[in-house]
C-alpha positions, 0 to 999 in steps of 0.5 A: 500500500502506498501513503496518501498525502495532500503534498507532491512527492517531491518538490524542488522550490528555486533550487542553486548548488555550485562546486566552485565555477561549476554551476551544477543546479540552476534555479531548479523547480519541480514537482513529481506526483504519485504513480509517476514514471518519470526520466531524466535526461541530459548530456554529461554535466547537466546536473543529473546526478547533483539533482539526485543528491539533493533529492535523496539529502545527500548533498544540501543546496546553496539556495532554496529548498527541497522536500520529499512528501512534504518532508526533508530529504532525510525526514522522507528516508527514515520514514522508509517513504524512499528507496534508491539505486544508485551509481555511486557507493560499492557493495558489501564484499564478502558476504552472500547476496541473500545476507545483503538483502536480509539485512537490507529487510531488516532495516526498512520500517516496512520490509517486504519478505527476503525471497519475495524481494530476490525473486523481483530483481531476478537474484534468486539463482544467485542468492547464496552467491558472494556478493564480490563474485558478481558480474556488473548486471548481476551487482546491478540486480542486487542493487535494485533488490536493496532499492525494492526491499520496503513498501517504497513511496518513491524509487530513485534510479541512476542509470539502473540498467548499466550493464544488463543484458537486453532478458534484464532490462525488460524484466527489470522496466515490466517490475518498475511498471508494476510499481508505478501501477500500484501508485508510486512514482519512479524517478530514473536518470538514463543515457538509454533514451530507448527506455525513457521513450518506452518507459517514462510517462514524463520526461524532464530535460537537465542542460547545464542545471537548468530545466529547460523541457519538461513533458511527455515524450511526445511533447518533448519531440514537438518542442524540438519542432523539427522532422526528418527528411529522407531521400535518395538522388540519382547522379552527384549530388550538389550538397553546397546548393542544398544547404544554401536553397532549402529553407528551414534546415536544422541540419544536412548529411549526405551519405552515397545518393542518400540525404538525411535532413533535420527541418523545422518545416517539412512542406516548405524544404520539400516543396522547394526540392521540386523547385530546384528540378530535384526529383527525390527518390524514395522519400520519407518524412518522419518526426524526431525520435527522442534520442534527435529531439533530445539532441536538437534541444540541447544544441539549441540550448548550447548555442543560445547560452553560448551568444549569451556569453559572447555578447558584449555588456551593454 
């Protein structure tokens, strides 16, 4: 059973951390909600990471605040409202998984039984097995069975399918789907864009600290504006007199008699082939995934930040 509460499951209300120069979380507001599943995206350096820190109250923010339940970060955890996964930190070497995780149970205000939680992360074959003796993908699974051993309000997971195998990873996401089911929210943080396509119902963009894309995949490839045009040409191709008369480039790539375009008017950049006696064979015109869309905003965000810097004071 989860908690009812009148509050978000997390709140972050103008949140600023800074490592020196490094402005790692900038000015950060959010809220996440019961029930759910939510990725976070970002290039490396975009303050995922930091963002997670100061969720789980293991770093404090310079500025503004952050609450879990309407709770500190460190009210929430003992209250055994949040389990985490996370990328930092080793394992306990020298004793059996099945030792780990009951020792994990027995620490939870709300532990689940010790074979119900191994056969969830799918470690039960190796249960009796030294946790140093373990593969990456299996350590990751034991990672997850210490995340899982409560009745968790909220679950954190950084990069949680680093090195599991493709079998692992769709039995790990349909067991994160059976938590959001039952109305907790999942947070994860992930380069696999795949899973955050497939997976999350809500998508938050990090650049440089700052959140600068919040919504659905689908609202997050709109934002992006831009669809992808693809055809094939017969004889040499003019690549220069592409980019120089089509309108509304995002990008231009040749490859053999194949052109890929980013454009943020499809009609208009295809209209204006046939005006230039260009007759495309095998034509197709697509909207971004999310791995183009998530890269077109980035880069959009790095060139504005960019002539930011580079203007001159007025």
């Amino acid at each position: 059973m989860t908690t009812k509460t009148d509050h978000p499951v997390v709140s972050f209300r103008g949140v600023d951390k800074r490592f020196g120069q490094v402005h790692a979380v900038d000015t950060l507001s959010l809220e996440l909600h019961p029930g759910e599943t939510v990725a976070l995206l970002g290039p490396n350096g975009a303050g995922k990471s930091t963002t997670l820190d100061l969720l789980l109250g293991l770093r404090l923010p310079d500025t503004g605040d952050v609450r879990l339940f309407g709770l500190t970060p460190e009210q929430a955890i003992k209250q055994g409202k949040v389990g985490a996964m996370l990328q930092s930190g080793g394992l306990m070497e020298e004793v059996r998984v099945r030792e780990l995780v009951r020792l994990a149970c027995a620490l939870h205000p709300h532990p689940y039984p010790v074979d119900e939680v191994l056969d969830r992360a799918g470690v039960t074959q190796i249960a009796d097995r030294l946790v140093n003796k373990l593969s990456g993908g299996q350590e990751q699974r034991v990672r997850f069975a210490l995340a899982t051993a409560g009745a968790n309000d909220l679950i954190v997971l950084d990069e949680p399918t680093t090195g599991m195998d493709v079998t692992a990873r769709q039995a790990f996401w349909a067991t994160m789907r059976e938590q959001a089911d039952q109305g907790r929210t999942v947070l994860f943080a992930t380069h696999y864009l795949e899973e955050a396509d497939a997976i999350a119902d809500r998508v938050l963009v990090l650049h440089r600290g700052r959140l600068i894309a919040d919504g659905t995949a689908a609202e997050i490839k709109a934002k992006a504006g831009a669809r992808r045009i693809a055809f094939d040409l017969e004889g040499p191709i003019d690549e220069r007199a592409l980019r120089d008369e089509l309108p509304a480039l995002v990008s231009l790539s040749v490859s053999g008699h194949t052109v890929r375009i980013q454009s943020q008017d499809a009609d208009a950049t295809v209209h204006a082939l046939y005006g230039l006696g260009v007759y495309p064979r095998n034509l197709e015109v697509a909207g971004l995934g999310l791995e183009q869309a998530f890269l077109a905003l980035t880069n959009a965000e790095e060139s504005a930040t960019g002539a930011v810097k580079e203007a001159p004071a007025a």
